[in-house]
N, C-alpha and C positions, 0 to 999 in steps of 0.2 A: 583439572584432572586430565589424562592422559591414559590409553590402553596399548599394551603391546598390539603388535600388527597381527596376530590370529588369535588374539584374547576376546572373548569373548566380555563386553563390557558389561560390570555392573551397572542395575538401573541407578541412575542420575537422578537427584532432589531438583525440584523444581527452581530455577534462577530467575531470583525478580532484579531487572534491570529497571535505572529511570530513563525515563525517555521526555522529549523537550517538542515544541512546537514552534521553537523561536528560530530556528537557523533555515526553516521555507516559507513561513511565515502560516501553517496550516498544517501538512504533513510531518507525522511523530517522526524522531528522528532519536538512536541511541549510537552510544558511546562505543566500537569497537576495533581492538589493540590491532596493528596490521603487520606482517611482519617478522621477522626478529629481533627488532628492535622496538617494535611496540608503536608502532606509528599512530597515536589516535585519530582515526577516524569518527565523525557522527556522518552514521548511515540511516539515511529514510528507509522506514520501514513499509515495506510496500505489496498488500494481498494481492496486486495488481499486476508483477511481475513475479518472476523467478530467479535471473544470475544476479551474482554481488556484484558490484563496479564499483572502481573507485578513481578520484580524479588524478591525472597524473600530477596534478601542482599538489598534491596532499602525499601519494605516495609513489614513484615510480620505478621501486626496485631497488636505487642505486645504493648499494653496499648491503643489502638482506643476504647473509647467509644462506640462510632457507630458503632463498626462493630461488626455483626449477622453472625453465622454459617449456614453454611447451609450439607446435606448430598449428596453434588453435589461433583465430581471431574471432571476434562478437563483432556486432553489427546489431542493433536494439535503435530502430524508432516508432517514434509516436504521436500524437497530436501534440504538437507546439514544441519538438525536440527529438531529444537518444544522445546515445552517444556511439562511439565507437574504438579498440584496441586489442591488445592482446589476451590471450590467457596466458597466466601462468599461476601456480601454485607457489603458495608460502603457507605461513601457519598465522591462526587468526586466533584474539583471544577475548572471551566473553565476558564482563562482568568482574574481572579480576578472578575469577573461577574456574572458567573451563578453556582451555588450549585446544583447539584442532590443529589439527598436523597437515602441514600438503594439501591444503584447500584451495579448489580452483576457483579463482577472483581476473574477473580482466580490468584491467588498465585503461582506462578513457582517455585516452590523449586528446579525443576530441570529442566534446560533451557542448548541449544547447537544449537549454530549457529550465525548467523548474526546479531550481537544486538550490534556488536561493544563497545559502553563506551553507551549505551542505556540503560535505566532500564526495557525496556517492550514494548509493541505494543497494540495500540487501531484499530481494525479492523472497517471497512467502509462500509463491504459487507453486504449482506442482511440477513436478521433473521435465514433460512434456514443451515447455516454454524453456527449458534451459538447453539450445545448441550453439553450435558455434562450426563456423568453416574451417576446414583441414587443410592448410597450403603444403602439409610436406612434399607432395608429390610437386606441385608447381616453384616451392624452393631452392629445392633439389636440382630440378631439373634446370634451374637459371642458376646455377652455380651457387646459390645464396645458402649460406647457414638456414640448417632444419632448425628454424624457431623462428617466432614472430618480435619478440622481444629479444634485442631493441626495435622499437615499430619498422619495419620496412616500407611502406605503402604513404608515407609523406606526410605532410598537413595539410591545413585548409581548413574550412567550415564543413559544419556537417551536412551539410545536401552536397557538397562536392565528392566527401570522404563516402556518402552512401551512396552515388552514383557511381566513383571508380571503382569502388569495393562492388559492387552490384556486376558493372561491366565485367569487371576482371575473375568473378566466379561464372558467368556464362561463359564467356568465351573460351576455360581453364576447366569446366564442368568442375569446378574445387568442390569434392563433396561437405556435405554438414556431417557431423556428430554428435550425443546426447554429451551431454558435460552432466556431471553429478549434483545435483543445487547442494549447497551450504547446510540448508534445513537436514536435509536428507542423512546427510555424511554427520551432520551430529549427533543423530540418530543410531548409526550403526557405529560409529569412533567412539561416542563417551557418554552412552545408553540414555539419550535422553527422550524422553516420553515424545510420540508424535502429533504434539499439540502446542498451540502459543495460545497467550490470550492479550487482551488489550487493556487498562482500563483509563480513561480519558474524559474529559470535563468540555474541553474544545474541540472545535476547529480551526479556526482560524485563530491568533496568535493576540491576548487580551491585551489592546495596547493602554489601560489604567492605570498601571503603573508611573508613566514618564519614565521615566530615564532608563538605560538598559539595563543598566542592573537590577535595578525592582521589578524591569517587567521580564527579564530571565528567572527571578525568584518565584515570581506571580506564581500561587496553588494552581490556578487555571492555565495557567501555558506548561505543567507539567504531569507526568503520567506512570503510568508503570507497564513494562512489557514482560510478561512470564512466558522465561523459554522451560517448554517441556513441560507446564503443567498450565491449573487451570481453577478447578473445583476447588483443589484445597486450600486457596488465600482466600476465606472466608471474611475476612476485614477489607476484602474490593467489592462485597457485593451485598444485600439483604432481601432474601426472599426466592423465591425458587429458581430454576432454570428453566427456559423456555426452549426447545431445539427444533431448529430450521436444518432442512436437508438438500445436503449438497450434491447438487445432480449430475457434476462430470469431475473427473481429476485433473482440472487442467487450470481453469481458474474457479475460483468460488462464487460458481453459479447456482442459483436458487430461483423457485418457482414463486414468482411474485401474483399471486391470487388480488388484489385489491389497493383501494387506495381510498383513505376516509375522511373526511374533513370534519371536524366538529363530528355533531349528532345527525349529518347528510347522510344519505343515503350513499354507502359503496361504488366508485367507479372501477368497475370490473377490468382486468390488464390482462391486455391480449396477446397472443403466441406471437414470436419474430415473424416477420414476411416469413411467404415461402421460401422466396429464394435466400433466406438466410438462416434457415432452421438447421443446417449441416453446421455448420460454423458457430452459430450462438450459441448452441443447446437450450437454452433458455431467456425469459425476459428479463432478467436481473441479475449483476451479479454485487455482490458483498467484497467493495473495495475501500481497504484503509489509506491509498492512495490517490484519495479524490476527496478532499475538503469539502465537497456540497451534495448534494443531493441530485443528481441528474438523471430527471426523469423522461420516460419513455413519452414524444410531446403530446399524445392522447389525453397523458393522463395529468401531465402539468398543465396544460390548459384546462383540464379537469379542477385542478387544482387550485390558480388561479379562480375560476370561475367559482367553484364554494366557497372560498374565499371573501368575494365580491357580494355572491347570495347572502351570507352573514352579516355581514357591515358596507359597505360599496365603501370605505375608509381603509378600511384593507387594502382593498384593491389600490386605491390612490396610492398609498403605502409601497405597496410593491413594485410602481408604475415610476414611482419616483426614485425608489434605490435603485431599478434598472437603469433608468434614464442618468443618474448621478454615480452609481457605484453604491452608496452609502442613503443614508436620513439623520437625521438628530433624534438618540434614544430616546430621548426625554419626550416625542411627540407620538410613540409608540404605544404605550398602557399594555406591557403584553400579557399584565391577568387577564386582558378580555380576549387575547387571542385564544383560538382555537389547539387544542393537541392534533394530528395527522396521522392517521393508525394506517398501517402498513401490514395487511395479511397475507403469509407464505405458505408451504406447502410445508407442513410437519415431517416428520419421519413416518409415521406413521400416514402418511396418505390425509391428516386431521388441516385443520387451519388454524395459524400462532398468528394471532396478531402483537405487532408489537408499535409502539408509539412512540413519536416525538415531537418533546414539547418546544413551546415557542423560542423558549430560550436558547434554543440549540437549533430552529431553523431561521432564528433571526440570532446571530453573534454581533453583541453590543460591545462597546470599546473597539470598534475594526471595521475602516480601516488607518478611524484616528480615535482617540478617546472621546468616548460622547457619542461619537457616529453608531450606526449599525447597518450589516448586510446583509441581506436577505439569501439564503443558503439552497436556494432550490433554485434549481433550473431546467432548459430544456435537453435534449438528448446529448453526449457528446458526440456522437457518430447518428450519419446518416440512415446507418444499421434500425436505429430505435429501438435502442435495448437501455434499459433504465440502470444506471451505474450510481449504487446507493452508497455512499462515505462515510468518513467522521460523523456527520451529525444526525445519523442512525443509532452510531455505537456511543457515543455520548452520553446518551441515555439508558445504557447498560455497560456492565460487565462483559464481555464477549470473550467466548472460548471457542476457537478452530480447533476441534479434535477429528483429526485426520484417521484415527484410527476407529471409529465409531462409523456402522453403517455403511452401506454400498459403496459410497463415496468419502463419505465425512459428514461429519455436523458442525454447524454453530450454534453455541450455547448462549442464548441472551440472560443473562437477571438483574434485576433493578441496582443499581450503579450507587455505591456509598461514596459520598464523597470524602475525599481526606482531610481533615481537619487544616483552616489552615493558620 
């Protein structure tokens, strides 16, 4: 669907897309047309960032009608990668359903990291994370065509491409500007509700099957991503919603009150350092971008250690998939493990606890069939800020409604599975 340029858009029915686990080996990733000519891309779907990218060996413009240059460049890294290239705008197509027009997307000519058999990553987070450098002035001024596309600025690896890019805005003062996220602009183009939801069985990629095609079929390496709605696909969920409150617009940070092991007694989770409380806003934040659980190390070693209290076979248990990657399912027995309750700050100022069960913070079949990996870990950043993934949301239905409350909320409720 599609609205004139001052039409005011009708509201938009909610689009359930499928989404797959199989092409990063963890991180959901769905199907979208790129283009004018419909380039499929599968884009990681990522609460973790904000701009779409996409890689140039998937699409790099050449012969797109629709698509307009722009004098913008990105520049996005991060622990173990990024990428980096142009903006420019084309028109992106969702689900065979909805068409945006003139959406700004940059071009990764040079990309390193986790993208597995992925062509790119559509970010989920809020406007605030989405800028990009302004060369027209330093263009212009070198005689160069105002536009970035086709790349000007060479090749290489990415700590090259981030360090000459890096240089060449100091020295150029190139200023930044907000770029519009994707989410946003479908929002206001082709009226769709400002909300997604998740619903997902994995994290990590069921390797049971054998062969790739069974295990691309596999129920469990597959999912459903609702753009623009949420509540009303009552066949992803049974039982009520639980809502956690999202404490800045920028990434989906929540206030992590707790951490429980079995019937232990609560390890209480503490505010960011001082000198990190500008920057963090909070101890946790809600990323669909992070296949494990990585927690703040207070409280993973918290964790472990209840762990241990309850069985000290546990402990071994987890001492060894560290040490190996993996264990043999079969020496696990995970009725006897423990569920891991995870208490937030409600909307109301209340405490939502919410749980996850063993089976989703031990993923069995991966990272061979038979094996399992133990899904918790210590902090990603030296920040020690707890970065909760997949196998949180696993265990529910998850709805990002952006338009609920100060900031937003997510909606937990207990996760149906799909038949399969």
């Amino acid at each position: 669907m599609t609205t004139a340029d001052n039409a005011q858009p009708a509201p938009a029915a909610a689009l359930r897309m499928p989404i797959t686990n199989i092409h990063q080996g963890g991180i959901y990733s769905a199907q979208i047309a790129i283009g004018g000519k419909g380039v499929v891309a599968n884009l990681l779907l990522d609460t973790g960032s904000t701009p779409l990218a996409v890689a140039s060996a998937t699409y790099d413009g050449s012969g797109d009608t629709a698509l307009a240059t722009t004098t913008l460049a990105q520049l996005t890294t991060y622990a173990g990668g990024g990428w980096a290239g142009p903006v420019v705008t084309t028109d992106l197509g969702f689900g065979g359903a909805v068409v945006l027009k003139s959406a700004p997307i940059a071009i990764a000519v040079v990309h390193q990291g986790a993208l597995g058999t992925a062509n790119g990553v559509l970010g989920l987070a809020y406007a605030g994370l989405n800028t990009a450098y302004d060369f027209a002035e330093y263009l212009t001024g070198n005689g160069a065509p105002a536009a970035t596309h086709p790349w000007p600025f060479g090749a290489g690896s990415l700590s090259h491409m981030a360090a000459s890019l890096t240089k060449l805005v100091q020295a150029h003062a190139v200023p930044q500007q907000p770029v519009t996220p994707v989410f946003n602009l479908l929002q206001a183009e082709v009226g769709a509700a400002n909300k997604f939801a998740f619903h997902t069985l994995r994290s990590s990629v069921s390797l049971r099957g054998g062969d790739p095609a069974a295990i691309a079929a596999d129920p469990l390496n597959n999912g459903v991503f609702v753009l623009g709605g949420g509540e009303e696909q009552a066949d992803l969920y049974d039982g009520d919603f639980a809502d956690v409150a999202v404490l800045h617009d920028l990434f989906y940070n929540v206030g992590l009150v707790s951490v429980r092991v079995g019937a232990l007694s609560p390890m209480p989770a503490t505010a960011p350092p001082a000198q990190d409380q500008e920057t963090l806003v909070s101890n946790a934040v809600v990323d669909t971008g992070n296949p494990s659980l990585a927690l703040a190390a207070d409280l993973y070693q918290a964790v472990l250690a209840g762990l241990k209290q309850l069985n000290p076979a546990f402990a071994q248990a987890v001492q060894e998939a560290e040490a190996n990657q993996s264990v043999a399912a079969n020496t696990l027995n995970l009725a006897a493990w423990p569920e891991i309750g995870f208490t937030f700050t409600g909307v109301d100022g209340e405490n939502v606890e919410l749980t996850v069960a063993p089976q989703t913070y031990w993923q069995v079949d991966f990272p061979a069939a038979g094996q399992a990996a133990f899904k918790i870990g210590g902090p990603l950043t030296a920040a020690n800020q707890s970065n909760l993934g997949l196998p949180l949301l696993n265990n529910y239905y998850t709805v990002f409604d952006r338009s609920q409350g100060a900031q937003g909320v997510i909606s937990f409720a207990p996760i149906k599975p799909l038949a399969e």
